[in-house]
N, C-alpha and C positions, 0 to 999 in steps of 0.2 A: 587626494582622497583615495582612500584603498580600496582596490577590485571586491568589492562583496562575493568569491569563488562559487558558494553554494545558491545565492542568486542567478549566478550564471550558470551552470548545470542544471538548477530546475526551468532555466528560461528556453535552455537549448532542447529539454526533455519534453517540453512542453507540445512542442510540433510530432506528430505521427511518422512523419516521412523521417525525421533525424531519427527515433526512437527506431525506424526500422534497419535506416544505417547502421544503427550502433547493434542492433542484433545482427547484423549480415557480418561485421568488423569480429565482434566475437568468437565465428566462427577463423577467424584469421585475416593477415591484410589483403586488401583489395586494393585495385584500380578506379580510376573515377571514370571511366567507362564500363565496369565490372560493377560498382554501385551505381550507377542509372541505368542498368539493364531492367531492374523489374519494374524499374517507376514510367508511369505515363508522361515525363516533363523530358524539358530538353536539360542538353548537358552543363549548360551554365545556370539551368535551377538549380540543379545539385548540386553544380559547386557552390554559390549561395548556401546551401544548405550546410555544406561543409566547412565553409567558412565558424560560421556558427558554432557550429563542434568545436571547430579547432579553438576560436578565441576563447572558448569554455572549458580548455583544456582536455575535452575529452576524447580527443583524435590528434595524432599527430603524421607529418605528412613526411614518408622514407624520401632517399633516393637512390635509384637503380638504374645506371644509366638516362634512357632517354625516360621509364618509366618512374613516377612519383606514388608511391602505395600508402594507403591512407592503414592505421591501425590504430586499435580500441585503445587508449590511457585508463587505467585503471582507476587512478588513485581517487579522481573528482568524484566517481562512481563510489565509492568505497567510505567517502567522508558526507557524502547525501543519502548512502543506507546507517552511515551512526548515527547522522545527527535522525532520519526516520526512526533509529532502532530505540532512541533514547522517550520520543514520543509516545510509541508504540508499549513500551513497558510503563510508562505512566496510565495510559488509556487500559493498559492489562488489568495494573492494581486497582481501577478505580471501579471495573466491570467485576474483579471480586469482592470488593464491596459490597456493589449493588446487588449482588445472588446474595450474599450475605445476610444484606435488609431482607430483600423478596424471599428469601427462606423462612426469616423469621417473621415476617406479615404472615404466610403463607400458615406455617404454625399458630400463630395468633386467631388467623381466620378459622381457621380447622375448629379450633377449641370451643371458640365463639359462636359456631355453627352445630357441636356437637350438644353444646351445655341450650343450645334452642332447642334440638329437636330432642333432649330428654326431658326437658319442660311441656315440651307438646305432648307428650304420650301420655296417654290414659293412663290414669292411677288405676291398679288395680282395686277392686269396690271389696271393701272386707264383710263377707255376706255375716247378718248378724244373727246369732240363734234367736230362734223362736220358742218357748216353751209352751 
């Protein structure tokens, strides 16, 4: 059975504490003591949590001697704003549409409301001579 990818980056994106990883990684790579500095858990939450990253391809883990530097992968990031971007431009067309209609009720209503209130108005009374 094949890895569903973009399952797996929205499942990884889905927790607050990875989504903040992956903005601290942006800035460049880190340390997995460098990324559990701001978080309240201990150091094997986080890696748990990096785990997750990683199998979701969205972190990959260096090596630098004794130290292992976590950095941001692109690409997973990149193929879950298309496949958003292509949603997004359908939901675009479909909201010009609907101003579309609502222009033309809008018009509709107008005309409907102006042709009442010159029906309302006093005729004026054609005064008749008298001789």
């Amino acid at each position: 059975m094949a890895v569903d990818q973009l399952s797996n980056t929205f499942a990884a994106l889905a927790d607050p504490t990875r989504r903040a990883i992956l903005a601290r990684l942006a800035t460049g790579e880190a340390s997995v003591a460098e990324l559990a500095e701001p978080f309240d858990m201990s150091q094997p939450a986080i890696s748990k949590h990096l785990k997750v990253l990683e199998r979701a391809g969205l972190i990959s883990r260096g090596r630098e001697a004794q130290r292992r530097p976590r950095r941001l992968e692109p690409r997973p990031l990149a193929e879950a704003t298309d496949w958003i971007e292509r949603y997004r431009k359908i939901w675009e067309a479909n909201f010009k549409r609907l101003d579309a209609v609502l222009q033309e009720l809008k018009h509709k209503q107008k005309k409907t409301i102006d042709a009442l209130l010159d029906e309302a108005k006093p005729k004026p009374n054609k005064k008749r001579r008298t001789r």
